[in-house]
N, C-alpha and C positions, 0 to 999 in steps of 0.2 A: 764572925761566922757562927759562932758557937752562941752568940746574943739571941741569934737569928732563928736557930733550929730549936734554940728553948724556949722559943715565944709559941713556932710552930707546934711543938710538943703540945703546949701548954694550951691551945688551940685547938688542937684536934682532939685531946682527953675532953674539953669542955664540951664541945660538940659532939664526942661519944657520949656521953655523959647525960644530957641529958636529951636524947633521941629516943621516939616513943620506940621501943623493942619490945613486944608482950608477948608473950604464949597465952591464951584462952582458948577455952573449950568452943566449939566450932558447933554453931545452932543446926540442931536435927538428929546430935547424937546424944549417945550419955555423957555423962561429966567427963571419965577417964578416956573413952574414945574419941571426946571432941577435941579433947588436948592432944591427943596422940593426930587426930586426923589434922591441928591445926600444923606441928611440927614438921609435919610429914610432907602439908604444904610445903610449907616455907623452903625447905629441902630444894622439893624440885623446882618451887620458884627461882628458886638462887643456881638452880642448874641450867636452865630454861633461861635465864635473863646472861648466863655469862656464853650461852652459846646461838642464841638467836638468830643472831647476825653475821652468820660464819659462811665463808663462801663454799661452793664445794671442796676446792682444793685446802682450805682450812681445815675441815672436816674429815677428809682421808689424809690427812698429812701424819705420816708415820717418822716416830725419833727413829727408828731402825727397822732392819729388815725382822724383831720380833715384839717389836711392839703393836699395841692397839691405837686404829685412828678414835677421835671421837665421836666418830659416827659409830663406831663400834661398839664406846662404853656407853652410849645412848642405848642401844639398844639392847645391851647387855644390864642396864639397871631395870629396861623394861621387861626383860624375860626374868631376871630375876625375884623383880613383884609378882612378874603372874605365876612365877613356880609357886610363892608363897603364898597366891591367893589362893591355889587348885589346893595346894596342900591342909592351909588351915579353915578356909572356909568351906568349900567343896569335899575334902578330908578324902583325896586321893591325889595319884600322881598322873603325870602328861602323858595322854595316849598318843597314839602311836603318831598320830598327825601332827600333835602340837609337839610331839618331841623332836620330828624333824621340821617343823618349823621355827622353832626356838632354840638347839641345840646350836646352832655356828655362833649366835648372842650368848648362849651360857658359857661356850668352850673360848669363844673368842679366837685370837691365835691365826693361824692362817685360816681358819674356814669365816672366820669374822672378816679376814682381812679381804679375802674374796666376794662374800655377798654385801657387803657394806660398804659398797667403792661408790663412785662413779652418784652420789644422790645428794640432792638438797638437805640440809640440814629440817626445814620444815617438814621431811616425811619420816624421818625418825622422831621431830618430837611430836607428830602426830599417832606414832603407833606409842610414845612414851605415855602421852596426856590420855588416850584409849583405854590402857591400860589404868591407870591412877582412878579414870575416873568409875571403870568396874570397882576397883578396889572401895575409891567412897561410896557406892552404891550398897556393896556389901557387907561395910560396916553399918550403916544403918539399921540393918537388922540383929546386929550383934550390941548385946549390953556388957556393963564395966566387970559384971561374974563371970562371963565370959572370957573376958580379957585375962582371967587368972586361972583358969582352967589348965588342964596341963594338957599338951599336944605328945601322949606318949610313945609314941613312934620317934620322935627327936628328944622326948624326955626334957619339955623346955613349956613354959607356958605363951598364949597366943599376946600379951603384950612383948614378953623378947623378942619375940618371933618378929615382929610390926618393929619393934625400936631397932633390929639386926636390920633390917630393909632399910630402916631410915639412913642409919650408922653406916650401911653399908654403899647408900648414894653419897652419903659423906665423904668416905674414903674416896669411891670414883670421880668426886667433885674436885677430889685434889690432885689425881692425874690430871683432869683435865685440864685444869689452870696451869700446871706443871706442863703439858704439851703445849697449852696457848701463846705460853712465855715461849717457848721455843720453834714456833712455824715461822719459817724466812720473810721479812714483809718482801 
């Protein structure tokens, strides 16, 4: 057995190993935001590809009475971006509409667990993809000086700012696999 699983290993390192994985900057922008905007993909590709196919009940499946389903953290990394987009591109905060429109995605919890019941997984990544794609839109007109610029109301410049978004579908990419492994077949 042990013959078996080190052949496997040795197997699967080769075939990591040499798989095209590249980060390159993304044609349309500057150097630094094509790299950022390609990561940024990749992200939600790998969010979008591990939940596409999720049935509703998939989707609201809660580990407990205070957890989030993943329709919840879908929607929650889309309200996320757009805080971040109104914030650093637009350089203000969510008026009063988009605040209660996006407030149950930010707070999540039970006001998450209520408006985000009962839906196809296709119409959260539809308000997800919505959003990303203002977001590409918006860097287009921003160059790599920009990127370093300091956003002083958070006291942070606008590449953190973009890589905390990223970093931060990250983290929700890992409940989400965390909940997947646990909905009852």
């Amino acid at each position: 057995m042990k013959f078996y699983s080190t052949i496997l290993l040795f197997a699967m390192l080769s075939f990591s190993m040499n798989a095209q994985r590249t980060i390159t900057a993304e044609e349309g922008y500057t150097p630094q935001i094509g790299v950022l905007v390609s990561m940024l993909n990749d992200m939600s590709n790998r969010i979008e590809r591990r939940v596409k196919d999720l049935s509703i009940s998939e989707t609201d499946f809660l580990l407990d009475e205070n957890a989030n389903s993943i329709g919840t953290l879908i929607m929650h990394l889309a309200a996320t971006e757009k805080m971040y987009q109104v914030r650093t591109f637009e350089n203000r905060v969510f008026t009063e509409e988009e605040e209660k429109e996006w407030s149950p995605a930010m707070s999540m919890g039970k006001a998450g667990q209520e408006k985000y019941n009962g839906k196809d997984i296709k119409e959260y990544l539809k308000v997800y993809k919505d959003v990303r794609q203002k977001t590409l839109e918006f860097f287009k007109d921003k160059d790599d000086a920009w990127l370093t610029a300091i956003y002083k109301e958070w006291n942070m410049n606008y590449h953190w700012a973009w890589y905390h978004v990223m970093e931060h579908q990250s983290s929700h990419l890992g409940q989400i696999l965390l909940i997947s492994k646990r909905i009852p077949e």
